[in-house]
N, C-alpha and C positions, 0 to 999 in steps of 0.2 A: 309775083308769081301766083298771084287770087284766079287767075283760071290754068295752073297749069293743072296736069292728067295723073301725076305723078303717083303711081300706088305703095311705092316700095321706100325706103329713105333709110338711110345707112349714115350717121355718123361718128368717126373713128379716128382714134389715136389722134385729136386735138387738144384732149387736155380740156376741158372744161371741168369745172367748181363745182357749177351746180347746172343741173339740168330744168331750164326753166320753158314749158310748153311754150305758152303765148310767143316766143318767138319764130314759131314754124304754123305757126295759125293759118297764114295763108297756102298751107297745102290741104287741101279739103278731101282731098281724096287717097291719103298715106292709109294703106290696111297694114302696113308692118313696115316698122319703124324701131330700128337695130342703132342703138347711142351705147357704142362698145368701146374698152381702152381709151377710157377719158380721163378718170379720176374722179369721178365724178361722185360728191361726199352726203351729197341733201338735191331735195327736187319739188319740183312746182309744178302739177300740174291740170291741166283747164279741159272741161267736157268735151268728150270726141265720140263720134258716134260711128267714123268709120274705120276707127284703129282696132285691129284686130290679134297683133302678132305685134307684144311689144319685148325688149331685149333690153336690158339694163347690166348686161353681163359684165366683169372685166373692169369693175369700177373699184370706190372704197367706200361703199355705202355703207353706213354703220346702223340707221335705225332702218326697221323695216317701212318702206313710201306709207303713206300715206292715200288708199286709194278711194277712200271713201268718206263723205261727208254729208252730214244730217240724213246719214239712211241710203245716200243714193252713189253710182258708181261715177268715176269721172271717166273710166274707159265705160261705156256701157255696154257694148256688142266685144269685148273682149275674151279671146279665145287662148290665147298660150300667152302668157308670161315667163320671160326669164331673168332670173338676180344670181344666178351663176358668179360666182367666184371675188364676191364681195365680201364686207366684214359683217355682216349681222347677225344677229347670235341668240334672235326669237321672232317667233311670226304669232302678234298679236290676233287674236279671232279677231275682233272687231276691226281691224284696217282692213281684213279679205273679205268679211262675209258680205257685202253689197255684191262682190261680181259674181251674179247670174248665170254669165253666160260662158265662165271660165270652163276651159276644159284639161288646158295640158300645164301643169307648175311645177317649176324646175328651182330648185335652188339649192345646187350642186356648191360644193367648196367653198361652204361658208363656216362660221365658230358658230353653229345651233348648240344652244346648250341643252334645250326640252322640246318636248310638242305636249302641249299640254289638251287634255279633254274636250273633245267636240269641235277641234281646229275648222275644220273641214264639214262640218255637220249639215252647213247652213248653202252650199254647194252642190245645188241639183246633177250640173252638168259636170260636175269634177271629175276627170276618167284618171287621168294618169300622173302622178305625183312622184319628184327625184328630189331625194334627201341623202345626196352619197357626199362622202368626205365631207366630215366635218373637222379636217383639219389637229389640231394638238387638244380638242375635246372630246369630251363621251357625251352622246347624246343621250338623253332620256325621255322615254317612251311613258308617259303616266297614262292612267286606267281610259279608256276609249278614245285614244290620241288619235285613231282613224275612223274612228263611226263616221262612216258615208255609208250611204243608198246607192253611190253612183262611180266610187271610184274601182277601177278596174283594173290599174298597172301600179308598183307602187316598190322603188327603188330607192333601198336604205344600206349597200352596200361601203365598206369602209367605213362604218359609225365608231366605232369602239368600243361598243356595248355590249355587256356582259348579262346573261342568263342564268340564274342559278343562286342559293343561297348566300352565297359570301358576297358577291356582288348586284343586288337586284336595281340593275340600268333600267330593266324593260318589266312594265306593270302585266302580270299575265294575262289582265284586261284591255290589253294595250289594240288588240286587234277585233274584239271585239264588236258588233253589228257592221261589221264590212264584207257583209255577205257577197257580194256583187265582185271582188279581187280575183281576177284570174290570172294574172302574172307576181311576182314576189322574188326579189334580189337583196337577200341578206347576208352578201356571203362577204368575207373579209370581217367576221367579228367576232366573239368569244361565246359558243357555246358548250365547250367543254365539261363548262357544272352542272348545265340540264337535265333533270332525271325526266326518264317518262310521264310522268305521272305532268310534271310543268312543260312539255312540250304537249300536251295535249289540251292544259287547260290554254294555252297560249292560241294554237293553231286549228282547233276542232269543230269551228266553227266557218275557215275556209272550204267548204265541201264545196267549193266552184272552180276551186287555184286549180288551172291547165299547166302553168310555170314554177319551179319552184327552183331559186339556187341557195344554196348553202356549200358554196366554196370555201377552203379557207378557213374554216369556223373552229374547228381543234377537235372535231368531232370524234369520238373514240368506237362509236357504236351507230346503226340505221338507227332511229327514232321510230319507234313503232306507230306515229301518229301518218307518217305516210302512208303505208298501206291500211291502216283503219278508216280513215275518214278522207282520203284525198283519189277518191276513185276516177276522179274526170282528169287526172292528173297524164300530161301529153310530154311536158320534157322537166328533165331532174337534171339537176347541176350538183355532183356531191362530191366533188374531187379536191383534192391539196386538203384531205383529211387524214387522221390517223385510224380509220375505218379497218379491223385487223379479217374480219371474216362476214358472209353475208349468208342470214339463215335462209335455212333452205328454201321456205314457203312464202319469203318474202314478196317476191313480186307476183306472187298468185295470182291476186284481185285488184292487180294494176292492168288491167286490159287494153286502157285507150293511152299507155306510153308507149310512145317511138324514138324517143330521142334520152339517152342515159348517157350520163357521163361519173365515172367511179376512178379517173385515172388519178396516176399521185398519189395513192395510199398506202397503207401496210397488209395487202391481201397475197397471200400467200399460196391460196388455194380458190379453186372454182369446182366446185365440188355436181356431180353430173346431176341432180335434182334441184340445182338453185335457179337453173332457166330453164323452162318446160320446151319443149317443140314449139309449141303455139307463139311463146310468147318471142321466140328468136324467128316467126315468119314477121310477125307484128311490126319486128322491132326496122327503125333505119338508121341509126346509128346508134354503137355501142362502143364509149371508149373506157377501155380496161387497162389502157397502155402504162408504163412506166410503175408497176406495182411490182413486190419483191419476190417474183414467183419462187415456188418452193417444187422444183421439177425432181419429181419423185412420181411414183407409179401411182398416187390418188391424183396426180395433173396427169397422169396418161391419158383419157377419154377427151378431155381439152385441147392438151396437144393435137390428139388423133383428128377432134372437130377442128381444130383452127385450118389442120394443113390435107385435108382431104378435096379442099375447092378452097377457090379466091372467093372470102366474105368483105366484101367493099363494105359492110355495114361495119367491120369491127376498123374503128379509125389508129391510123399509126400503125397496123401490121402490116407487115411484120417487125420491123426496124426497132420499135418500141415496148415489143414484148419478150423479154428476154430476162434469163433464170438468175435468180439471188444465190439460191443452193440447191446442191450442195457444192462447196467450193469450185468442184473439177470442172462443174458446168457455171461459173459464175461469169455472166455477161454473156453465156451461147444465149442464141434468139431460138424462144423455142418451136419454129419451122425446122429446125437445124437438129434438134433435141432424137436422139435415138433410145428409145426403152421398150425394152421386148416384153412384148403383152403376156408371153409363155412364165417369164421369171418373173413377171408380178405376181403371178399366179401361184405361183411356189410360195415365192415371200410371204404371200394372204395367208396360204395357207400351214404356215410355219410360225405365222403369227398369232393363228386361231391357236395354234394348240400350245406354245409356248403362253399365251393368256389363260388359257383355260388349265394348266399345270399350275400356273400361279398362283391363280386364285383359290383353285382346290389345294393347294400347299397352305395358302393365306388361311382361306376359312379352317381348315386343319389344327393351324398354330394357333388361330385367335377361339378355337373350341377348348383344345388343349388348356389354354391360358385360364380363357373362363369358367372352367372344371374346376384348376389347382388355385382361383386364386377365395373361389368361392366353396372350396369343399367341404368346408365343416357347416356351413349354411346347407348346401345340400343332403348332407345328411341329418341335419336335424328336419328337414323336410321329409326324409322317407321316415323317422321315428314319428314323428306325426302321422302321416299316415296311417303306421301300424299300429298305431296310439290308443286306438280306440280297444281293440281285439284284448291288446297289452290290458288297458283298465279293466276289460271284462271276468278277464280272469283273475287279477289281484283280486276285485270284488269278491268273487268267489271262492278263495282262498286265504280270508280276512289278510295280505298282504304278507304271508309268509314266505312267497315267494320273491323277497328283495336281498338279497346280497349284502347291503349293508343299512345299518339303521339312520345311519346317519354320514354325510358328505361335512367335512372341514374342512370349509374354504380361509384360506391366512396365507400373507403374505408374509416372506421369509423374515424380515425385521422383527417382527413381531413372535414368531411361532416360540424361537429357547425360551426368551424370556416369561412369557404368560401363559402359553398354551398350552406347550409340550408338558410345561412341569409342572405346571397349576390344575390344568383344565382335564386334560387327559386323561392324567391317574384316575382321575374320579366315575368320570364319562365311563372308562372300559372297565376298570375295577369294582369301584362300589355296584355302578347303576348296570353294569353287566351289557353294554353298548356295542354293536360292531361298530367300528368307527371304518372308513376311509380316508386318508390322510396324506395329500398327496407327496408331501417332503418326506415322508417314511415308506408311504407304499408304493410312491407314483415310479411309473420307470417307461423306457420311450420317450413318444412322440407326445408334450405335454398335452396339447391340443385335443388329442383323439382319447387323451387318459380322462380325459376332463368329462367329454362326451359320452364317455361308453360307463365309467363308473358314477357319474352324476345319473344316467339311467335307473344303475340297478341302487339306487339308496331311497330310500324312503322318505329321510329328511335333510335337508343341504342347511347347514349352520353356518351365516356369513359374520370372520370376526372382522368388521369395518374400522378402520383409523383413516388418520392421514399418507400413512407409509404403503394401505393397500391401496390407496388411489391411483397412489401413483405407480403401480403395478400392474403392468399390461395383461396378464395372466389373469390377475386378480379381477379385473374389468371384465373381462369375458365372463370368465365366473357369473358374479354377478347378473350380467345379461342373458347367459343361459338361464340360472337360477329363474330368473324373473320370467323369461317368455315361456319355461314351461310350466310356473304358475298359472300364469294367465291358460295357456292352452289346453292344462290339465284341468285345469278348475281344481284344485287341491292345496290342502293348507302344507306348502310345500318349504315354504323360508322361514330361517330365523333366523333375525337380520340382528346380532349382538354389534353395540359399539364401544368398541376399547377406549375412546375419549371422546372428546368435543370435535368435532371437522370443522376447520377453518374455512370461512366461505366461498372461497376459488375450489374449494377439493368436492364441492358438493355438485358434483356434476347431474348430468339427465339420469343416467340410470339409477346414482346413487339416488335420487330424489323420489324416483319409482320406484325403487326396493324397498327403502324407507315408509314410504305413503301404502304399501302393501297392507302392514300392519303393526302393530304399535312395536318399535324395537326395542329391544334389552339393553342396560345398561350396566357393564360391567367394571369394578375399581373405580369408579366416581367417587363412593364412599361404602360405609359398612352395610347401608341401609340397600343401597346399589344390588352391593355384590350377596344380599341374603333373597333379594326380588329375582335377581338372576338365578339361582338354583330352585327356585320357588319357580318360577316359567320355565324353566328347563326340563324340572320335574314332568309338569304339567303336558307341555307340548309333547316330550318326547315319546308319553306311555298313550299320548291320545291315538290309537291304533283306528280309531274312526274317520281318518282323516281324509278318504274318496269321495267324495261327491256324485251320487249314481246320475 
C-alpha cells in the first residue's frame, strides 16, 4: 500500500502490546492516526513528517512515549497529541520539549502525580493543555508548572487539589508567566482554605483569562481576585458552591462578562445594587437558579424584576427559582410569590424605629453600666480637677483647713490587736492628733468613705502586712493613697510595716507605695519600734508638706 492516498488511519480495539511505527511505513500520507482500545503498554516509533493528529487514548501506557531523540522530534510537524486515559503518572520535560510544532495536549484520566517547573516552557506553539482527572491522585502543581508564552486554554478540572495552608497541592507560583491563558477550568477541586490574600498571589497575573470556572470548589465566599485583576473576563463558571451572599459592587468593573453562572449555592438574597441596569443589558445569560431564596420583602424588587417580562437571559426560569423561606412559601416558584409593596413598607418602617428604640435603650444601659462600674474613678477625676484651686488655698492657710490630720488605713486583723490599743492612744492623746479611722468612724458606703475622708486629711498612715494584702479595701486604700501622691505632688504616705511581706503579697501597688519613700518599721524589734515614733514624730508635725 506504498502508493496508497490514505490521510486518516484508525486502529481499534485489536489488542495490540506494543505499538510499533515501522509497521504502517507504507502509508506516507496518514495526518491523523487514532491507535485506540488496544492495550497497548510501550511504543516504537520512527520519523514522520506527515503525521499531524496523533491519538494513543484508551490504552495502558505507563511511561510517558518517548518522543524525542538526540534533540530532534520523531512526529515533526505534529499538532494535537492524545494519551487520554492511560496509566502514566508524569510527563518528563525532556520527552516533550522537541515538539515544535505542538499545539493541542490532552492527557485526560491519567494517575499524574505532579507537573513539575517549566514543563511546557520550551513550546512555542502550545495553545491548549487538558490535565482533568487524575483518577484516585492529587495532582500537584509546583512553582511555574505552566510558564508558557503561548498557551491559551488550560483544563485541570477534577484534580483533587487542594488550596490553602493545611494542604499546599498547588505552588502559588504554579501559574505564573502564563500570561497569554484566556480560558481556565478548575472546577471540581478544594478551595475552601483559600484566603484572599493566596487567590491573588496565585491568579493575578491572568489579566488576559476571558474563562474562568470554578465549579464545585467548596467555595464559601466571591474571591476578590476576580473583579480586581480579571477585567477582560467574558464567562464565570461559579456554581455547586457554598457561596452564601454576593457584594454589592462586585460586578462593577466586570464590564466585558455575558455569560454568569451562580446556580447551586446558598444565596438567599439578591439584593437591588448587586446588578446595575447596565450590567443586566450586557448580560446573556445569567443562571441564578436552584439557590435557597429567602422570599421576604428585601427579595421583593427581584420578584418584581424577574416577573414584570420574560428574561430568556435568566436560564431555568422560572421552574428553577423557587422560595426556601419562609416555610409557608417553601418550594412556591417565585413568579408565583405574592408580597404587597404597601406592607413592606410598614414592616421598614417598624423596623426603623424598633432598631432605633434598641439601641438608644442599648447605649442607655451600656452608659448606665459604665457610670456605676467606674464611679469612684470618676470622681477622683473631678477631685483632680478641682485639685489645683483646693492646693491654692491650703497653701494659703498653712493647711488648717483639713479635717483630719491623719487617715489610718488597717485592715481589720490587725487593728484590736496593735493599732487600736497600742497605737492610737498615743496618736490622739499624747501627740493631740485628729485621727480618721475608718473601723471606728467609718459608716456607709465604704468606698465613698474612703474617697471623700482620704480628701479632707492631711496625712494617710498605711499599716501594711500580709493580712492587708489580702484585703480588697485595703488595696484601694493604698492605690488612692499613692495616685494622689503622685498628683498632688505632696509628702502625703506613710507607709508603716507591721512585718516582713511574703513575696507573692508584694504586689504592683504595694511596690509603688513602698518605692515612694523609705517605710517604717514597726514591732520587728525595740530599736524598730523607738525609729517608729521618732518618724512619726517628725512626719506628722512637718506642716510644710505642699509643694507650691
Amino acid at each position: 500500500m506504498e502508493s496508497s492516498m490514505i490521510n486518516e488511519l484508525e486502529i481499534r480495539n485489536i489488542h495490540l502490546r506494543e505499538f510499533d511505527q515501522s509497521m504502517f511505513l507504507a502509508f506516507k500520507n496518514v495526518r491523523i492516526m487514532r491507535v485506540t482500545d488496544n492495550k497497548i503498554r510501550s511504543t516504537k516509533f520512527q520519523h514522520s513528517f506527515t503525521t499531524k493528529n496523533l491519538s494513543l487514548a484508551f490504552n495502558q501506557i505507563k511511561e510517558f512515549p518517548t518522543f524525542c531523540v538526540n534533540g530532534s522530534a520523531f512526529f515533526t510537524n505534529l499538532q494535537h497529541l492524545h494519551l487520554d486515559d492511560n496509566r502514566i503518572w508524569n510527563i518528563p520535560a525532556e520527552k516533550i520539549a522537541c515538539m515544535k510544532s505542538l499545539s493541542f495536549f490532552s492527557i485526560d484520566d491519567n494517575p499524574i502525580i505532579k507537573i513539575d517547573g517549566n514543563t511546557f516552557s520550551t513550546l512555542p506553539n502550545l495553545h491548549v493543555v487538558s490535565i482533568t482527572y487524575t483518577g484516585n491522585t492529587v495532582l500537584l502543581l509546583n512553582a511555574f508548572a505552566f510558564n508558557s508564552s503561548s498557551i491559551k486554554q488550560l483544563y485541570l478540572e477534577d484534580d483533587h487539589f487542594s488550596v490553602g495552608d493545611t494542604y499546599k497541592h498547588v505552588h502559588l507560583n504554579a501559574f505564573k508567566y502564563c500570561n497569554q491563558l484566556e480560558i481556565l477550568r478548575l472546577g471540581s477541586n478544594y478551595l475552601s482554605n483559600a484566603t484572599d490574600d493566596m487567590f491573588d498571589e496565585l491568579f493575578s497575573t491572568l489579566v488576559n483569562l476571558k474563562s474562568l470556572s470554578l465549579s464545585d470548589c467548596e467555595l464559601r465566599y466571591l474571591p476578590s481576585f476576580i473583579p480586581q485583576y480579571l477585567k477582560k473576563l467574558e464567562v464565570l463558571y461559579i456554581d455547586r458552591n457554598s457561596i452564601i451572599s454576593i457584594p454589592e459592587t462586585y460586578f462593577k468593573n466586570l464590564n466585558s462578562l455575558y455569560n454568569e453562572d451562580l446556580s447551586r449555592n446558598k444565596i438567599t438574597n439578591i439584593r437591588k445594587n448587586t446588578f446595575s441596569l447596565k450590567f443586566l443589558i450586557n448580560m446573556k445569560v445569567i443562571d441564578l437558579s436552584r439557590n435557597p431564596f429567602s422570599c421576604s420583602c428585601e427579595l421583593l424588587w427581584f420578584i418584581k424584576f424577574m416577573t414584570m417580562s420574560p428574561h430568556k437571559k435568566f436560564v431555568h426560569f422560572p421552574e428553577a427559582y423557587t422560595c426556601y423561606s419562609p416555610t409557608i412559601l417553601q418550594g412556591k416558584q417565585l413568579k408565583h410569590v405574592n408580597i404587597s409593596k404597601h406592607a413592606c413598607a410598614k414592616t421598614k418602617q417598624v423596623r426603623v424605629i424598633i432598631i432605633s428604640v434598641s439601641t438608644g435603650i442599648l447605649l442607655l444601659l451600656l452608659t448606665i453600666s459604665v457610670v456605676y462600674r467606674y464611679r469612684w474613678y470618676l470622681r477622683y477625676i473631678i477631685y483632680i480637677a478641682r485639685f489645683q484651686r483646693m492646693r491654692s488655698q491650703r497653701l494659703l492657710n498653712g493647711g488648717v483647713n483639713y479635717k483630719y490630720d491623719a487617715y489610718l488605713s488597717s485592715c481589720d486583723a490587725d487593728f484590736d490587736d496593735v493599732i487600736y490599743d497600742k497605737l492610737v492612744p498615743i496618736l490622739e492623746n499624747n501627740m493631740g492628733l485628729r485621727l480618721y479611722i475608718p473601723q471606728r468612724d467609718g459608716q456607709g458606703n465604704k468606698i465613698d468613705q474612703i474617697i471623700s475622708n482620704m480628701d479632707v486629711s492631711r496625712k494617710v498612715i498605711l499599716f501594711i502586712s500580709d493580712n492587708y494584702v489580702e484585703d480588697g479595701y485595703c488595696e484601694f486604700e493604698a492605690s488612692f493613697a499613692y495616685n494622689k501622691t503622685i498628683n498632688e505632688r505632696r509628702d502625703l504616705m506613710i507607709a508603716v510595716v507591721l512585718s516582713e511581706l511574703r513575696a507573692k503579697n508584694v504586689t504592683k501597688t504595694k511596690h509603688e507605695v513602698l518605692a515612694v519613700n523609705n517605710y517604717i518599721k514597726w514591732g520587728w524589734d525595740e530599736e524598730s519600734v523607738e525609729l517608729f515614733w521618732l518618724k512619726i514624730t517628725i512626719v506628722i508635725n512637718n506642716m510644710n508638706d505642699l509643694i507650691p
